[in-house]
N, C-alpha and C positions, 0 to 999 in steps of 0.2 A: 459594479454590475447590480441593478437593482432586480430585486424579487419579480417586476414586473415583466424583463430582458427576457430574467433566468426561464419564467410561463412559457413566453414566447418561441422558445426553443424545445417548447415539451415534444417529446418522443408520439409515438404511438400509442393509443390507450389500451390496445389489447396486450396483454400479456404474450409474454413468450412459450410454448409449449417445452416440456422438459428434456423431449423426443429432440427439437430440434436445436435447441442448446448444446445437450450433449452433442451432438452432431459434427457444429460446428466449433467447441471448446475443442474439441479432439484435432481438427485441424490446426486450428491457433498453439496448444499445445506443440507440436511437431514444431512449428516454427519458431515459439519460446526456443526450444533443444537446438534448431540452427541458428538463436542469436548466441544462445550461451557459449556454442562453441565457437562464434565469431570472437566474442567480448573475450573467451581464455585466448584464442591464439594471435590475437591483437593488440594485447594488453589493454583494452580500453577500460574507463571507471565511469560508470554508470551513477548515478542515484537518482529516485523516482519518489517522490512526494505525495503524501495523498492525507489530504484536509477536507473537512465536511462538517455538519454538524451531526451529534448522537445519532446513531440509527441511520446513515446514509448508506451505508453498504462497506466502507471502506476495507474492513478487513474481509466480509467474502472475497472482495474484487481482488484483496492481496491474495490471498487462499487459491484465487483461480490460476492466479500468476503463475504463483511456485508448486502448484501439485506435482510437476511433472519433469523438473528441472533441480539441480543441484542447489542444497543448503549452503553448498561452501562458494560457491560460486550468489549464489542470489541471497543474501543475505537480506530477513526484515530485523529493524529496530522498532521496540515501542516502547521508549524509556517513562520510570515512573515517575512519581511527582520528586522535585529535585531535593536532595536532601539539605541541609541546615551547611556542610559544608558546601555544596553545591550553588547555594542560594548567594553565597559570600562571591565566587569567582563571574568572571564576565561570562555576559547572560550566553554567548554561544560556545561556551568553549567546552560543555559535556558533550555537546553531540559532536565536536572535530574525531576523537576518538574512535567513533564511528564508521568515518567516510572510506570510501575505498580505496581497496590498494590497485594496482593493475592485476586484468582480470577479474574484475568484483564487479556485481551489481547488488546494493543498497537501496533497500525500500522504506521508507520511514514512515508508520502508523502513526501518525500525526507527527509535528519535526518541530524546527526553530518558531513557525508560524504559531505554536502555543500562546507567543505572546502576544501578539496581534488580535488571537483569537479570546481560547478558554481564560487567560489569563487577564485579558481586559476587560472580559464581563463580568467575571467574579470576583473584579477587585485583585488582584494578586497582584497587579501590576500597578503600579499609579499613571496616570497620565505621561508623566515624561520620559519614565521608562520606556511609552510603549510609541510615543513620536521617535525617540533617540531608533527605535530598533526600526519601525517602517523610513526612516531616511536612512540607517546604514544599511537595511538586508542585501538593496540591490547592488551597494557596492562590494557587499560580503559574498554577493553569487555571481559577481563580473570576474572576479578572484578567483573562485573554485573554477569556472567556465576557461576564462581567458587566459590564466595563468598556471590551471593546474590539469590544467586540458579533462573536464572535467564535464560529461554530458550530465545536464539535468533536466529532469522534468518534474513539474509540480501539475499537480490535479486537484480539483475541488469536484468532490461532489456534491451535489444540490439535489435534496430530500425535500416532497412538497409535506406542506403541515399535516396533513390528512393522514396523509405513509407514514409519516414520522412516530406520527402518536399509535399508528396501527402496532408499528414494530414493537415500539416500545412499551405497551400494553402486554405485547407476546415476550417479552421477557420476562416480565410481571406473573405470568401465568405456565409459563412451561419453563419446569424445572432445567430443563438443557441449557437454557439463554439466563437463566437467573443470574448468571454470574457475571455477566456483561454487565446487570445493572448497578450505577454504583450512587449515592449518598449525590453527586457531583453531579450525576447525570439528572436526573430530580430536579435541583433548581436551575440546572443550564436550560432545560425541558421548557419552563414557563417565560424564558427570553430570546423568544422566537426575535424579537425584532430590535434588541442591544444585538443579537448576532449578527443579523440581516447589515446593520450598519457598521458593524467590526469587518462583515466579508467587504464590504464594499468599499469603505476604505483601505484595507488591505490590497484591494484588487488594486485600484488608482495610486497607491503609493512603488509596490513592488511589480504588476506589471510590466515587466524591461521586454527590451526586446531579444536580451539573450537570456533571458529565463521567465518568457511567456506563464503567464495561469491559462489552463484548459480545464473551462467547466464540462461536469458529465451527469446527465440527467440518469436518475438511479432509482428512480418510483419503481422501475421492472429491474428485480438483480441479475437476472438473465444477461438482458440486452445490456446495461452499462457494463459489465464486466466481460463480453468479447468485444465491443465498443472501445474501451480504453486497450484492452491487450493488444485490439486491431493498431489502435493509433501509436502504441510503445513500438509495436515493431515497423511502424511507416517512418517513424520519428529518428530511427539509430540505423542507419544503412549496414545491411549486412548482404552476407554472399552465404549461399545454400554449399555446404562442405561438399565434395564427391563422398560416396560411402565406403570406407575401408571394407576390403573382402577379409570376413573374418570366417573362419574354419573350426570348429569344433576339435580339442586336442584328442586322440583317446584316449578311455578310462585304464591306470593302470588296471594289473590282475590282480586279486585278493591274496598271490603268496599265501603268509602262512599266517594271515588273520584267520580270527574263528568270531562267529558272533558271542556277545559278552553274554553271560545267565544272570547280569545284575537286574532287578525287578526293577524296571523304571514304571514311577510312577505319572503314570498317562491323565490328563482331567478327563472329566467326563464329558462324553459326548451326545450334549442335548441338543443339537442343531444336528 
């Protein structure tokens, strides 16, 4: 998919208001909480993918995912760079570790696609490293899908250059985000177009049709992030539970407690 495609599919230029975000995050939430309890009482295994380059939004849009929804059930992965024994074993077998068991959904802030991507523009990968992985991935995801009955979804999102440098300027500059920025992120920053040709043959190599890419345009973090949560739950059929009548137990009675004279110390209360 060329940069030209990606234009063509641009969003809205207005911004999203924050008023009606929240709005609608809140309803998508609700139904995050009726896939989860589809996914525990179904046993199904989930994993969801999310690739981009620096500054796309990926983890807000994770962030929007799981506010509201169990850690133990939605699990994200963002594994570090692979260590010296890691580097020795075949290049996917850290992240099998990972996948889920029944009942689990798996989010991977950024995944196996490392190497397709950050790793063939910075050199990390040689050339046939990173052919050998775009000819096996789709037969390594017909496996997870076909045989281990295995829903996936992979996501890109697609930052225009303008956004991207806005972002990444504001990490530069407010202390909150500083920590996002790394040594890594710096030189991948000025290879807007080794990327551009990394996603696109990535796309045309992996591609399958049982584990599509779905580009999401992320200029407004708003709108991509109920955008994709809309399409995660159009994409995994689920049924809305009935809601258990739950009842308040009563409070035992205090017996022969007495309040303790231990001076607990309180913080202070400047809010």
């Amino acid at each position: 998919m060329s940069d030209a495609t990606l234009d063509a599919a641009a969003g809205p230029a207005k911004k999203m208001s924050n008023k009606t975000y929240l709005k609608e995050l809140e309803k998508l939430e609700a139904e995050l909480v009726h896939l989860q309890e589809w996914v525990v009482s179904k046993g199904l295994k989930v994993i969801i993918v999310f690739e981009g380059r620096d500054g796309a939004g990926k983890g807000g849009t994770i962030k929007a995912i799981t506010g509201r929804v169990s850690p133990r059930v939605f699990r994200t992965v963002a594994l570090p760079a692979p260590t010296d024994r890691e580097k020795t074993q075949m290049y996917l077998q850290r992240y099998l570790p990972h996948f889920p068991a029944a009942g689990e959904v798996v989010i991977f802030d950024r995944s196996w696609y490392n190497r397709a991507g950050v790793e063939r523009v910075m050199g990390f990968a040689s050339d046939e490293q990173v052919l050998d992985f775009l000819n096996g991935a789709p037969l390594f995801e017909r496996l997870m899908v076909s045989k281990n009955d295995i829903i996936l979804l992979k996501y890109w999102l697609e930052v225009d250059m303008d956004e991207q440098t806005r972002r990444i300027e504001g990490r530069i500059t407010d202390p909150r985000k500083r920590w996002k920025l790394s040594p890594m992120d710096l030189k991948s920053y000025s290879r807007w177009y080794d990327y551009s040709r990394a996603r696109d043959d990535m796309f045309r190599a992996t591609d399958s049709e049982w584990a599509p890419w779905f580009a999401a345009r992320s200029d407004d973090k708003k709108r991509v992030r109920l955008n994709i949560i809309r399409h995660i739950l159009k994409s995994i059929p689920y049924e809305v539970p009935k809601p258990a009548k739950i009842t308040l137990p009563k409070r035992q009675s205090p017996g022969k407690y007495e309040e303790s004279d231990h001076p607990v110390k309180y913080i202070p209360e400047v809010f």
